[in-house]
C-alpha positions in Angstrom: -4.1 22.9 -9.9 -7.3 25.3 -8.8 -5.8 28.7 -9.9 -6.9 30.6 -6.8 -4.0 30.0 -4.5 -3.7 31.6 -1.1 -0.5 33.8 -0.5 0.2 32.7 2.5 1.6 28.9 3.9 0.7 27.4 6.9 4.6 26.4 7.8 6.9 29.3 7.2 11.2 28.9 6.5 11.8 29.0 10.3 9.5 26.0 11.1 11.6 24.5 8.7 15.5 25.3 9.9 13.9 24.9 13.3 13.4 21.5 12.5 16.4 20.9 11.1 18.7 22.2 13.8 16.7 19.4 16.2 17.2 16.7 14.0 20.6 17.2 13.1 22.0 14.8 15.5 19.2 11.9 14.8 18.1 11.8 11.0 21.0 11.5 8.5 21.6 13.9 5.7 20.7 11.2 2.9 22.4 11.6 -0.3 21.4 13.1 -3.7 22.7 10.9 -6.3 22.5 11.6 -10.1 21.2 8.5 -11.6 22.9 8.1 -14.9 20.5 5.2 -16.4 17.2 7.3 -15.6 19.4 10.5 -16.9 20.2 8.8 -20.4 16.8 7.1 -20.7 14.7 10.4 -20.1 17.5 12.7 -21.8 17.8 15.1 -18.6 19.6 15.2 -15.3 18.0 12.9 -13.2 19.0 13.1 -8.9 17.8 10.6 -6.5 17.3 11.8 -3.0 17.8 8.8 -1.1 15.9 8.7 2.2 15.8 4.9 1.5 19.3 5.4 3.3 17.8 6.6 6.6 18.2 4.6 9.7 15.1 3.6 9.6 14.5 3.1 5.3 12.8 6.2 5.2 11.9 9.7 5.2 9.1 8.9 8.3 11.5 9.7 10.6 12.2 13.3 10.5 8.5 14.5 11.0 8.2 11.9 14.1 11.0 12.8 16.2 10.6 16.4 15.3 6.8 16.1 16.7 7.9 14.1 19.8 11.4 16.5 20.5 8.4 19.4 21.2 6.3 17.5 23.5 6.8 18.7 27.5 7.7 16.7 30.2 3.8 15.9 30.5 3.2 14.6 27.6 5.8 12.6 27.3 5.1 10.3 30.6 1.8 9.9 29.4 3.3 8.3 26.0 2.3 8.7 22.6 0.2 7.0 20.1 0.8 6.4 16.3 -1.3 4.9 13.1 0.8 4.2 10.2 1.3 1.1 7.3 4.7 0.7 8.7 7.3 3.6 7.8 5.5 6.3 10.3 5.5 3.5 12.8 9.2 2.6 12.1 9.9 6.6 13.1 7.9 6.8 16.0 9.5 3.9 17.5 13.3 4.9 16.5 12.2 8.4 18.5 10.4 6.4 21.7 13.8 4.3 22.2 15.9 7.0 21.8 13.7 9.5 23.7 12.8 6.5 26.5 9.1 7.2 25.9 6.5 4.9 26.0 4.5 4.2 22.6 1.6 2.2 21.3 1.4 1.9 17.5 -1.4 0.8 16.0 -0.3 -0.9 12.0 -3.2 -2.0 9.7 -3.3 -5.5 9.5 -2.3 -6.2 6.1 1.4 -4.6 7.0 4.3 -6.2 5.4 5.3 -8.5 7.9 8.9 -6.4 7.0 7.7 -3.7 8.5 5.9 -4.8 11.9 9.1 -6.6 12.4 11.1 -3.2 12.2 8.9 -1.3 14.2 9.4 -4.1 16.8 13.5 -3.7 16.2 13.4 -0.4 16.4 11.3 0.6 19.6 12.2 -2.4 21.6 11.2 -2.6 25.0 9.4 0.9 24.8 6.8 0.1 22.0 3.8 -2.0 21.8 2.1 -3.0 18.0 -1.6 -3.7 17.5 -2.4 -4.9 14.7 -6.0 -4.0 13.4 -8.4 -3.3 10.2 -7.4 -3.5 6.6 -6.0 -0.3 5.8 -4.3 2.8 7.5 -7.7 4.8 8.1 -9.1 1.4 10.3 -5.4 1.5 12.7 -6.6 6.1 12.6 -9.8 5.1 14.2 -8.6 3.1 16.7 -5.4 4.6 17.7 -7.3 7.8 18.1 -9.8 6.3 20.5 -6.7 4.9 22.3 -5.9 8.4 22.6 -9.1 9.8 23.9 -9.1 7.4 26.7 -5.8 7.6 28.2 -4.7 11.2 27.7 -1.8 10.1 25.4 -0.4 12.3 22.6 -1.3 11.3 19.0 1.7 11.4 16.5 0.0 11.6 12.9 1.1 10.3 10.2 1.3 13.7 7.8 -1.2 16.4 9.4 0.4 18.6 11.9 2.6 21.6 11.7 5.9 20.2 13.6 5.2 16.3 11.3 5.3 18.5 7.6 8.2 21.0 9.2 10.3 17.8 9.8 9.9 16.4 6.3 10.4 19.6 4.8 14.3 19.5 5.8 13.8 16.7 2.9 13.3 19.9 0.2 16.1 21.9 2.6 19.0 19.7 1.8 17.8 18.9 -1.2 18.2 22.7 -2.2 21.7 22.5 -0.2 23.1 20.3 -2.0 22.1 20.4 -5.9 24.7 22.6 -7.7 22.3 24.4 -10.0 18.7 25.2 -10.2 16.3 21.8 -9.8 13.6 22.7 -12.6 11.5 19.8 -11.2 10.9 18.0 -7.6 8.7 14.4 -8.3 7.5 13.6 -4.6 4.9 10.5 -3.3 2.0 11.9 -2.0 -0.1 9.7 0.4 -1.4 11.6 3.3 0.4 15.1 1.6 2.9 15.7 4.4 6.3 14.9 2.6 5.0 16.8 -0.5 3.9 19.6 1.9 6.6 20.3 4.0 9.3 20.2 0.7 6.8 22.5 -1.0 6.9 25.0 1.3 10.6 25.3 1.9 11.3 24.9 -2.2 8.7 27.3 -3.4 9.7 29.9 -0.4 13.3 29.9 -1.9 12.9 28.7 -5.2 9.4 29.0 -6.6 10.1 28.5 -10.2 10.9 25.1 -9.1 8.3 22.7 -10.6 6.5 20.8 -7.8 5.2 17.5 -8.7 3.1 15.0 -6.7 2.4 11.1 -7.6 -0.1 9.3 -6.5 -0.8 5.4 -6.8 -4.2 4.9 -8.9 -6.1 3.3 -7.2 -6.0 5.7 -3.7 -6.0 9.2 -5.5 -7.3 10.9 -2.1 -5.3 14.1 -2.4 -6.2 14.4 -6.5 -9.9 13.5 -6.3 -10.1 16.6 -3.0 -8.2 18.8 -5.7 -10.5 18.3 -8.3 -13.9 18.2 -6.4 -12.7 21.1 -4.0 -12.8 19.7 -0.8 -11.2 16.7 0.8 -12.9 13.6 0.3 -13.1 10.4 1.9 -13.2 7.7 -0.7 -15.0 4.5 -0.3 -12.2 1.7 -1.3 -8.7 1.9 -2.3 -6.2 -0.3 -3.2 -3.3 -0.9 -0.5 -0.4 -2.4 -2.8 1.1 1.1 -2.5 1.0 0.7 1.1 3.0 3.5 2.3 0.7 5.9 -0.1 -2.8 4.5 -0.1 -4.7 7.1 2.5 -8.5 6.8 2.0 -8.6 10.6 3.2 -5.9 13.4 2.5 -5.1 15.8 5.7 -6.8 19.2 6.3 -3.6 20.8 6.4 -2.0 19.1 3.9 -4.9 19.6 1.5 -4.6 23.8 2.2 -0.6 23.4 1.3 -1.0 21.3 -1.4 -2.9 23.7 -3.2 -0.8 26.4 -2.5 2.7 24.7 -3.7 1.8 21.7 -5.3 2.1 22.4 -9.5 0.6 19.0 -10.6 -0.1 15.3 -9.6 0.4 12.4 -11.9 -1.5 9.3 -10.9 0.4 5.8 -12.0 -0.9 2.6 -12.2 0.3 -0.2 -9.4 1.5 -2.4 -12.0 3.3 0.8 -13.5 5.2 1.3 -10.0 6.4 -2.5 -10.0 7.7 -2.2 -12.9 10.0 0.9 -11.5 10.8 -1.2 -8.6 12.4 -4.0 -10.8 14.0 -1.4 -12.9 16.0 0.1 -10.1 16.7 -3.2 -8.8 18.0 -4.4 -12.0 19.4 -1.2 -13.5 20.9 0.5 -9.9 20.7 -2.1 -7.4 18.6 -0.1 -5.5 15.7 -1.3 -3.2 12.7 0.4 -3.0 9.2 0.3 -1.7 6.1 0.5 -3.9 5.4 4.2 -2.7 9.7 5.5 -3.2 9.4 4.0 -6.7 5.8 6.4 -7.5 8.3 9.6 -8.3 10.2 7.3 -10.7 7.7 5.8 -12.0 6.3 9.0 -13.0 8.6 9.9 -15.0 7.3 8.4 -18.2 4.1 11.0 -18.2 6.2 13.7 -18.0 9.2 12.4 -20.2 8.4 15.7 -22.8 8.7 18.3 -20.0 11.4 17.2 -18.3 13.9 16.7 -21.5 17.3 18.7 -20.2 16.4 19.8 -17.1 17.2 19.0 -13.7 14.7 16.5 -11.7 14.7 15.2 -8.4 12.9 12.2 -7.6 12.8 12.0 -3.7 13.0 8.2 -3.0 10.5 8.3 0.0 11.3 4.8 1.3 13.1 1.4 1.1 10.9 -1.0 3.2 10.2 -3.5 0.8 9.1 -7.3 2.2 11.4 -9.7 -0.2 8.5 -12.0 -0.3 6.8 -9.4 -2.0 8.6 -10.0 -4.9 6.9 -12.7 -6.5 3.6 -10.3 -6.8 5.8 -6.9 -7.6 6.7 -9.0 -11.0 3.5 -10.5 -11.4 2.1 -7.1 -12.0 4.4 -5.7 -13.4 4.0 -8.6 -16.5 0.4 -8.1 -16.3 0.8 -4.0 -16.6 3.3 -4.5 -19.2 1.4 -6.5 -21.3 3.7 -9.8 -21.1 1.5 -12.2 -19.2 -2.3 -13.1 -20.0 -4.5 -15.4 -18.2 -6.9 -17.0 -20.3 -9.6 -19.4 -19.5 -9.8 -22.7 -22.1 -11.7 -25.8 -22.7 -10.0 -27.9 -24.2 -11.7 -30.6 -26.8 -11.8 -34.0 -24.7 -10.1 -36.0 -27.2 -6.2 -37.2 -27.6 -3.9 -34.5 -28.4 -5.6 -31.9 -27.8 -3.1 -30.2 -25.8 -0.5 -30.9 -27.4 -1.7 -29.3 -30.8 -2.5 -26.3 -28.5 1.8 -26.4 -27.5 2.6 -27.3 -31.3 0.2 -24.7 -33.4 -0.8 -22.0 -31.1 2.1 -21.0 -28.8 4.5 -18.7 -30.7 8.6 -19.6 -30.3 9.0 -17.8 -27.2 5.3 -17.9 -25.9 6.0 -20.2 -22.4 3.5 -21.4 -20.3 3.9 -20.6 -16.3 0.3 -22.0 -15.0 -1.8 -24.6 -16.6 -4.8 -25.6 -13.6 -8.2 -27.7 -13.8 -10.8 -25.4 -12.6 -13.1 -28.1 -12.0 -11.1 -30.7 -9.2 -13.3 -33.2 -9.8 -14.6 -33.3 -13.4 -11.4 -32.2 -15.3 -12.6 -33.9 -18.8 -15.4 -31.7 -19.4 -13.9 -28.4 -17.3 -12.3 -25.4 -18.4 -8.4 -25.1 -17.6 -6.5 -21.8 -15.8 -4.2 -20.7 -18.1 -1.2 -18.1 -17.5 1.0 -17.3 -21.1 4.0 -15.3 -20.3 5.5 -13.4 -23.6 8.0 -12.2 -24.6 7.1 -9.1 -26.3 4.2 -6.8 -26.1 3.5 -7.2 -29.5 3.2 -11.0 -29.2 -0.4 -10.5 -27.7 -2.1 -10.3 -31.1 -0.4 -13.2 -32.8 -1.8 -15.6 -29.9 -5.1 -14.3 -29.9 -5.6 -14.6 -33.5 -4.0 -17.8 -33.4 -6.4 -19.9 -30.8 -9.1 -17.9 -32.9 -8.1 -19.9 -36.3 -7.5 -23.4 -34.5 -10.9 -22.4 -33.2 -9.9 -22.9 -29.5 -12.8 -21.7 -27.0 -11.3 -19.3 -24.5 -11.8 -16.4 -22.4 -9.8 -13.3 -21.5 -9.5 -12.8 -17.6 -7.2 -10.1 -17.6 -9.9 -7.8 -19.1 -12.2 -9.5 -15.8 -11.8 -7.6 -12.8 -14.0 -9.4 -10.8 -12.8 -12.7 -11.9 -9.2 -12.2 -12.1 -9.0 -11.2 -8.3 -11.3 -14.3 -7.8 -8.8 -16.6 -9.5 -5.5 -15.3 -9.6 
């Protein structure tokens, strides 16, 4: 983090227990649950703040309805207007049904179909969805334009005062309710405003606290402004992490960021599905690509955090079941247990099956064989997906269809043409 920190934080302790006191009634006071798997695995004291428990499966809520419970009279009749990939949008319209205000909320298009169905649960009657672009900054655009013309307030997501003072009550009970000293806080950073608003309350009351922020690799807005000094807009990301992949971190955000934030780990996607069957198998716990990012995270910092006392806030618990299928795909892939390989086969009898008999190890399986070429599958390369089951089986298998002299390809070293295929 850049060493020349300003003294000063944009949201101050009061902003904070002002927020608190209006959400009180609404937003619940999740738990904070020591974890004993994580605790004996990483050889520390590992707590879970659970705002997957929230009414509405996350922590979205608290910065929405604090926003909307200071709007006057005026602005409230002329409604309000909201971008989000589905948790911001889930909090908005919880606060528009229970406020009676009228919302529009614009979701990008590639929204868990989980989600949109919430948001539609959740505001009822006094909501409308529009669904538009690819990613959150396209549902920005238009939502804001929405705004411009009809006089309606805009809720963001993560950049404004009374949004990052509501999410901070998340680093105000955590603090209320841990019996000793936390030595380290892992929180999801996407647009910065959870991260922000529990940095400023923690490091107001307990600065030596270690604040740590995780981003998803491949839409590292809030790292890459860090590093390059300004905030950046970057060209493409990757929305897997849907609840975390912002093309462009906040202006106010950015500033408190780099006043509270200590470090931020980026994690690879496949890393994070991995940490999403783990707490499913391990806790039976549900989580969403971006509340898994803090536990994920872990594993980069597994030599700092030996014997201390970590919180990992899990942001969020929306998670589409029919997601699943890809969440384990790459978390194989990451892992190193599934390869896709590209193979022609000699055209003659038995070629196959020598490829079964000599070149798949014992527990090697097969989970998709597929003729590239429909209509000319004799002289055609075949799709091939090996599933192992250890790392370590990789080499074996390689050096295996090398000796029976099999022609193949790699396509999991293939960007381009692993996307294009599988």
């Amino acid at each position: 983090m850049p060493a020349n920190r300003t003294k000063t934080l944009d949201i101050g302790l009061e902003d904070i227990i002002v927020a608190s006191h209006a959400l009180k009634d609404v937003v619940r006071h999740t738990p904070l649950m020591k974890d004993h798997v994580l605790s004996q695995r990483y050889n520390c004291n590992v707590y879970l703040k659970r705002e997957d428990l929230q009414a509405v499966r996350s922590f979205k809520i608290r910065g929405a309805y604090n926003y909307m419970s200071n709007l006057n009279e005026e602005e409230r009749r002329r409604g309000v207007v909201c971008a989000s990939a589905g948790n911001h949008a889930q909090g908005v319209a919880f606060s528009c049904r229970a406020m009676q205000i009228r919302g529009k909320i614009f979701m990008p298009s590639t929204t868990p179909r989980q989600k949109v169905t919430q948001v539609q649960r959740f505001g009822g009657e006094f909501v409308d969805i529009v669904l538009t672009g690819d990613t959150f900054d396209d549902a920005l655009r238009e939502a804001l334009a929405v705004c411009e013309r009809d006089g309606s307030s805009f809720i963001h997501p993560f950049d404004h005062p009374w949004v990052v003072a509501g999410q901070g009550t998340v680093g105000l009970e955590i603090l209320q309710d841990l019996d000793q000293p936390a030595d380290y806080v892992f929180a999801t950073v996407g647009g910065g405003g959870l991260i922000s608003g529990v940095g400023a309350y923690i490091k107001q009351v307990r600065p030596a606290t270690k604040l740590i922020g995780v981003e998803p690799e491949g839409a590292a807005s809030m790292k890459t402004a860090l590093e390059r000094g300004e905030i950046v807009t970057l060209e493409n990301i990757d929305p897997f992490v849907d609840g975390a992949a912002v093309k462009r971190a906040g202006e106010l955000t950015y500033r408190m960021v780099r006043e509270t934030v200590d470090d931020i780990i980026i994690v690879p996607e496949g890393k994070v599905c991995t940490a999403i069957l783990n707490m499913y198998n391990d806790s039976a716990i549900v989580v969403e690509p971006a509340g898994a990012l803090p536990i994920a995270a872990l594993d980069f910092y597994s030599e700092q955090i030996g014997g201390k006392n970590v919180v990992c806030i899990v942001s969020g618990g929306n998670n589409d079941i029919d997601r699943m299928p890809e969440i384990k795909e790459k978390s194989l892939i990451y892992e190193g247990l599934k390869h896709y390989f590209l193979i022609n086969f000699p055209q003659r009898a038995g070629a196959l099956r020598e490829f079964l008999e000599h070149v798949l190890g014992p527990t090697d399986d097969i989970t998709r064989f597929e003729y590239i070429k429909k209509t000319n599958m004799e002289s055609g390369p075949a799709l091939v997906g090996i599933e192992l089951k250890h790392r370590e089986d990789y080499a074996p298998l390689v050096a295996r269809m090398k000796q029976r002299g099999v022609n193949f390809s790699e396509i999991n070293r293939d960007s381009l043409l692993f996307h294009y295929l599988v």
